[in-house]
N, C-alpha and C positions, 0 to 999 in steps of 0.2 A: 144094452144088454149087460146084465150084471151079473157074475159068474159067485156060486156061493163055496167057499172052503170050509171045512170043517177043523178046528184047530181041537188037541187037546190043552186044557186049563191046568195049573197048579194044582187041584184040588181032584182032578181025573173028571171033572165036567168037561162036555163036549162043547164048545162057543163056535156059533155062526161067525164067520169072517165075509166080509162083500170086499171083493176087490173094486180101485178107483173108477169111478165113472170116466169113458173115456174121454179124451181131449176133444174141443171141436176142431174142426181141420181151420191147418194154416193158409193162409193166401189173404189175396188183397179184395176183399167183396163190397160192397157196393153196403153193405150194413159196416163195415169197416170203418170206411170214409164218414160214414155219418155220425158214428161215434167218436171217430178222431176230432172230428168238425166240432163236435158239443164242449169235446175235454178242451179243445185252443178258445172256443169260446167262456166255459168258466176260466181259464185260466187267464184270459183278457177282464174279466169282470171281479177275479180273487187282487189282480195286479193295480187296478184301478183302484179297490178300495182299501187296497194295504198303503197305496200312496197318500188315500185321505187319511189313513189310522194314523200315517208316519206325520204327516202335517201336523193333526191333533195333538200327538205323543209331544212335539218340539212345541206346544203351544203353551200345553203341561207341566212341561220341563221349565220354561221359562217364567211361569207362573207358581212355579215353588220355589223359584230362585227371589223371587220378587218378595216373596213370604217368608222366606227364612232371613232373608235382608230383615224384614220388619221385625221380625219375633226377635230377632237378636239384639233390637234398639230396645225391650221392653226391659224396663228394670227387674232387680231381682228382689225374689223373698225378705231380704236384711235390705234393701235398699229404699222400699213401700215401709218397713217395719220402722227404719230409721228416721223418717221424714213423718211417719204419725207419729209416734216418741214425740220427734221435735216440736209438730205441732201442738200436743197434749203441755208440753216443757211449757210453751210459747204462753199458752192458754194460762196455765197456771202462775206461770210470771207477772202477768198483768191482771189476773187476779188479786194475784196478793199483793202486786209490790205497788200498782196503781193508786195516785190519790182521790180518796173520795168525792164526788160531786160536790 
């Protein structure tokens, strides 16, 4: 049963108001139990598979540690640049300074 108010508006419009639908009654029913029963059941099956996310998470975790080890061994910008320099150096050395066949 929904009871109708009539409010007046800022404007001097008259606006329907519905008061809340009421509550359903408290106690312990037999639909109660059943719905409690479903929520402990998702909550066993949310619990289960947050412990496999947390497995995976730490699998991840230890998997970019392992890659940041490596990326850190890779040489740098001026480092690749300095070693073909030398190699071009190297080339041009025994080009020129080599004796002929």
């Amino acid at each position: 049963m929904t009871l109708t108010i009539d409010a007046p508006s800022a404007n001097g419009h008259v606006i329907p108001m519905a008061s809340p639908a009421p509550k359903p009654p408290a106690g312990n029913t037999p639909d109660n139990a059943a719905v409690l029963a479903a929520i402990g059941e998702l909550g066993d099956r949310m619990e289960r598979r947050f412990e496999k996310l947390d497995e995976r998470m730490r699998r991840l975790e230890t998997d970019g540690a392992e890659m940041k080890g490596r990326v850190s061994q890779l040489p740098t910008l001026w480092q690749v640049a300095a070693l073909i320099f030398a190699i071009f150096g190297a080339a041009f050395t025994l080009i020129r300074f080599a004796p002929p066949h």
